[in-house]
Steps between C-alpha positions, in 0.01 A plus 500: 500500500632415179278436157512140432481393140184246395723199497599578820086558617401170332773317700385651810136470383409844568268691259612717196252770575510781722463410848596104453364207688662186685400141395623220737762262395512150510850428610589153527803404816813328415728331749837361447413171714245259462488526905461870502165489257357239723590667845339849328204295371416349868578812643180660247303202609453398110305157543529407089833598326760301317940651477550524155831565316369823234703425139639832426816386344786384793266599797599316817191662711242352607081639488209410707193465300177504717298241338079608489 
């Protein structure tokens, strides 16, 4: 396997150190229809979320935020 750089290792959140370690990431979904978040959200059997559009510039996606 190829050395990765420390840019690369903070990206990926692996360690710098010898060895390395894995922390989870919190990935967020996008879908392209307001449908598709809401078909994915019943299908997860979320109970409290809300479709929002994210404002990153010209985004046309759509986000489910689970609401606590």
């Amino acid at each position: 396997m190829a050395k990765l750089h420390t840019r690369q290792k903070r990206y990926k959140l692996i360690s710098t150190s010898f060895g390395g370690f894995r922390r989870p990431r919190n990935k967020t979904k996008s879908f392209s229809s307001e449908e598709s978040a809401r078909k994915w959200a019943e299908e997860k059997k979320l109970k409290n979320y809300e479709i929002v559009k994210p404002c990153m510039g010209l985004s046309k996606k759509f986000k489910v935020v689970v609401k606590e």
